[in-house]
PAZAPA-4460 file (N, C-alpha, C; in steps of 0.05 Angstrom, whole numbers, plus 32768, in hexadecimal, padded with zeros to 4 digits):
% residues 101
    n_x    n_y    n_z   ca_x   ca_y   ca_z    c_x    c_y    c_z   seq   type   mol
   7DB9   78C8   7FB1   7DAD   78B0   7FBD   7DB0   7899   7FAA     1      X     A
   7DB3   787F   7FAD   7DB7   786C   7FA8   7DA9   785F   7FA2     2      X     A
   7D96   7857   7FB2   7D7E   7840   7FAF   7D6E   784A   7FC2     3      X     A
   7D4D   784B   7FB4   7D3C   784D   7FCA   7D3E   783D   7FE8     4      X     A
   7D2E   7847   7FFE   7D32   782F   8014   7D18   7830   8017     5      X     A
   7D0B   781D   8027   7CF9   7813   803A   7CF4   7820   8052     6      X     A
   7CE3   7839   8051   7CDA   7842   8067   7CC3   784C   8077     7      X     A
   7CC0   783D   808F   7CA8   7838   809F   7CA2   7845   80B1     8      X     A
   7C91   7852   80B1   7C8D   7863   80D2   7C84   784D   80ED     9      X     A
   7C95   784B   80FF   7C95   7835   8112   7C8C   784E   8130    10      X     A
   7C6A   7848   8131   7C62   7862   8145   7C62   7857   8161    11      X     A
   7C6F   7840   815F   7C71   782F   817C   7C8F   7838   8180    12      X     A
   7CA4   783A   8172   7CB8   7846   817D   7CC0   7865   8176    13      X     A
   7CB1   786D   8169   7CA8   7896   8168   7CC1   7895   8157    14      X     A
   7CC3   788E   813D   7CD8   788D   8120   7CD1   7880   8104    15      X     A
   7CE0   788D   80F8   7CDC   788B   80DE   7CF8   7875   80DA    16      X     A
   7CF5   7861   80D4   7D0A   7849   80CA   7D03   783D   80B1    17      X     A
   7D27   7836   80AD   7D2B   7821   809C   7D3D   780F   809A    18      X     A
   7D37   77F0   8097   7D4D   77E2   809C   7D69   77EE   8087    19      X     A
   7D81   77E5   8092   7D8F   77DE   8082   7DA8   77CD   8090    20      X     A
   7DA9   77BB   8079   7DBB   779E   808E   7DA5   779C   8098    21      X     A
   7DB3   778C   80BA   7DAB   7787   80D3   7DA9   779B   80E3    22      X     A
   7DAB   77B4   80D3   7DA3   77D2   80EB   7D8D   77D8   80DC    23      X     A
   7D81   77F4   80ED   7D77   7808   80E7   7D85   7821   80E1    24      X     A
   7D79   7832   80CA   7D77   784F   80D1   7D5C   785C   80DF    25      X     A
   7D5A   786E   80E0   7D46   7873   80EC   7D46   789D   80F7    26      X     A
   7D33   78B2   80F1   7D28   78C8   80FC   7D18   78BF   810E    27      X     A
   7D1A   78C9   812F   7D10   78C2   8144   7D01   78DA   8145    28      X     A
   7CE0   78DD   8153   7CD6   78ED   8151   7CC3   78ED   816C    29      X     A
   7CAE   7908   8171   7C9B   790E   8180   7C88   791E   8170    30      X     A
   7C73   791C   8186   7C5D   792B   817E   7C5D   7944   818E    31      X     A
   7C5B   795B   8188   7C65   796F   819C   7C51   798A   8199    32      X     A
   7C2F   7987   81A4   7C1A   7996   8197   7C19   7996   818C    33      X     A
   7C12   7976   817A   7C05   796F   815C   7C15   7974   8149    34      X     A
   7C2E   7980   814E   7C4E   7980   813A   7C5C   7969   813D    35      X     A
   7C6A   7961   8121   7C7A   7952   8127   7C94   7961   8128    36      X     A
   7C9C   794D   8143   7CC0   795A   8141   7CCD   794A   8144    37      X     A
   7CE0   7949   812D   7CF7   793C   811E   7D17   7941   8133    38      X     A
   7D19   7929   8143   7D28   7930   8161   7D44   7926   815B    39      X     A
   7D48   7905   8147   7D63   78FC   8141   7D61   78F0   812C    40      X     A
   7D7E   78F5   811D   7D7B   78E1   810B   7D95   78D0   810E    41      X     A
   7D8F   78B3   8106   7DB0   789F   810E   7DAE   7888   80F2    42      X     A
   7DB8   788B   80E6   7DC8   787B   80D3   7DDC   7862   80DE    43      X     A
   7DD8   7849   80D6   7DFA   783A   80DD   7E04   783E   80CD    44      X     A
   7E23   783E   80E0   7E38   7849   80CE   7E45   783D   80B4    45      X     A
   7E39   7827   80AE   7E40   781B   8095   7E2A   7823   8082    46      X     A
   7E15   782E   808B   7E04   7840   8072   7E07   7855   8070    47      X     A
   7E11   7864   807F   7E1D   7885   8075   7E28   7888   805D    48      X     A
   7E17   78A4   805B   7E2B   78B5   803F   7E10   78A1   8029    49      X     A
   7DFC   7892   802B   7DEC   788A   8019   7DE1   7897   8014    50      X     A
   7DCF   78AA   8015   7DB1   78BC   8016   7D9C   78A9   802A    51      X     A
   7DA5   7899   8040   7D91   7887   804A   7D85   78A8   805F    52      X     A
   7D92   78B4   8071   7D88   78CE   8081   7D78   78DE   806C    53      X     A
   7D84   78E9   805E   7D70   78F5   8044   7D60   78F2   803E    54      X     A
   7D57   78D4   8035   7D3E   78CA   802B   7D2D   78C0   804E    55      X     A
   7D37   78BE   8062   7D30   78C3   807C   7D1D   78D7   807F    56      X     A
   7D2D   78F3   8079   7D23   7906   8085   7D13   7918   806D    57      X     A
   7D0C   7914   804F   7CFB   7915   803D   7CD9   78FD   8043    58      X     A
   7CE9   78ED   8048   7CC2   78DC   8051   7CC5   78ED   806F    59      X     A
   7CCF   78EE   8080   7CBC   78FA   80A3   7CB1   791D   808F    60      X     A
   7CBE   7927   807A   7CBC   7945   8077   7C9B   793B   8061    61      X     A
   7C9D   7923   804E   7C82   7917   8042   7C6D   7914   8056    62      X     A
   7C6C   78FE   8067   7C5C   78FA   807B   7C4F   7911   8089    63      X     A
   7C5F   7928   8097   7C53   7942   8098   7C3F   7946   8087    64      X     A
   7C4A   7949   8069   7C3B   7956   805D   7C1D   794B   8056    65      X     A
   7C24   7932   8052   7C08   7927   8052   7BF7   7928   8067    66      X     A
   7C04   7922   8086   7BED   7929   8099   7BE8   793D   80A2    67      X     A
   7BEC   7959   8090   7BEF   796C   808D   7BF5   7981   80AE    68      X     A
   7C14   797B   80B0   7C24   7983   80CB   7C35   798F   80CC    69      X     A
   7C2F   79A3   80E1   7C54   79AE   80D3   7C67   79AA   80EE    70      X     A
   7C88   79AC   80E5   7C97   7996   80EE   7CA6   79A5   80FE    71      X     A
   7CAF   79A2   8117   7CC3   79AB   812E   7CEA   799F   811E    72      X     A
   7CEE   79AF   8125   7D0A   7996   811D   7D25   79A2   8131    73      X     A
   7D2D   798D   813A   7D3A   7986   814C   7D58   797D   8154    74      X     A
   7D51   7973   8139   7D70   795D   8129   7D7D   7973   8119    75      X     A
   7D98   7972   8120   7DAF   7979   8113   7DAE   7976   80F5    76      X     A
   7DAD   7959   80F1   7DAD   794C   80D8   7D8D   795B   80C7    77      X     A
   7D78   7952   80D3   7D62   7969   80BA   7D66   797C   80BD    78      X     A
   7D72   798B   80CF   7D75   79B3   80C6   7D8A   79B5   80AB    79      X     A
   7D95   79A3   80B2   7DAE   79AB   809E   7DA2   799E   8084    80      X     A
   7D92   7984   807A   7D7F   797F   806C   7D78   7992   805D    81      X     A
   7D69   79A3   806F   7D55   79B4   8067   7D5C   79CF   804C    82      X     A
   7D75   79C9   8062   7D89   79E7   804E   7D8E   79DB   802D    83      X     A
   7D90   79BE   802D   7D95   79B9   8011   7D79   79B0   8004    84      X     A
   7D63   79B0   8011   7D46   79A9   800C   7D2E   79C0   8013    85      X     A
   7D35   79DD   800B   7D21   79EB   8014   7D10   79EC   8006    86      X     A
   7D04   79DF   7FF9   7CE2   79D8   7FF2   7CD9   79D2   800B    87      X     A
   7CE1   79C7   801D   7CD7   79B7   8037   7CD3   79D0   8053    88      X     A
   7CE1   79DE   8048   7CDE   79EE   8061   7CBE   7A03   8061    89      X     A
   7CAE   79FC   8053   7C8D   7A02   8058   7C82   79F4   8070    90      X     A
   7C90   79DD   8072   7C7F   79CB   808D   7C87   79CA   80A7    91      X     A
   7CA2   79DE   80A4   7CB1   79E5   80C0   7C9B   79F4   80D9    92      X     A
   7C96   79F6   80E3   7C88   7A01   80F6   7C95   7A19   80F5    93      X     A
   7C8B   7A42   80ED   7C97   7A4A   80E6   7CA0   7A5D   8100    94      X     A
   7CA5   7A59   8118   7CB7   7A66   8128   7CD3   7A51   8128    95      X     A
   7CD0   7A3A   8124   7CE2   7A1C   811D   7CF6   7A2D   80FF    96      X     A
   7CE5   7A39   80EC   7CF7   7A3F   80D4   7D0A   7A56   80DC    97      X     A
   7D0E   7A68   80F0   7D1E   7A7D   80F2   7D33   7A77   8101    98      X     A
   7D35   7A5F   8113   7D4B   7A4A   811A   7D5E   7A37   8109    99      X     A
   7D4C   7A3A   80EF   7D5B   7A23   80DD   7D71   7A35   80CC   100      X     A
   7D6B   7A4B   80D2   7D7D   7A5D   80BA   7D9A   7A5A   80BE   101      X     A
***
């Protein structure tokens, strides 16, 4: 990763964003029986390959932890996350962790 980014949980559009440029990145999310589940993640294509999804999907996997939740996941992009971040997989919802394998 490069440089920290700026990221806000925006609960009026159910995602975790951050500018960059004149876009967003952004993990799109639900509440799914008091779980959060982690549904997309989209990068513009001129910020790819930064760590901007990474550091995306480390604050929605923080945020869990602090509101102490554990997390559905949905997205392509955090399963595969996860595989290079398994400290994180405690907050998986654990019938959610035997899908991630």
């Amino acid at each position: 990763m490069n440089n920290t980014i700026n990221i806000t949980d925006n609960t009026n559009e159910l995602r975790f964003e951050a500018p960059v440029g004149n876009d967003i990145a952004f993990i799109s999310y639900r509440w799914e029986h008091g779980k959060l589940a982690l549904m997309h993640t989209e990068v513009p294509e001129q910020a790819e390959g930064k760590g901007i999804a990474s550091q995306l999907a480390k604050f929605a996997f923080e945020q869990a932890k602090q509101q102490q939740r554990k997390v559905l996941v949905f997205c392509p992009y955090v399963s595969a996350w996860l595989n290079r971040h398994p400290k994180y997989r405690e907050f998986v919802e654990k019938d959610y962790n035997d899908k991630l394998k």
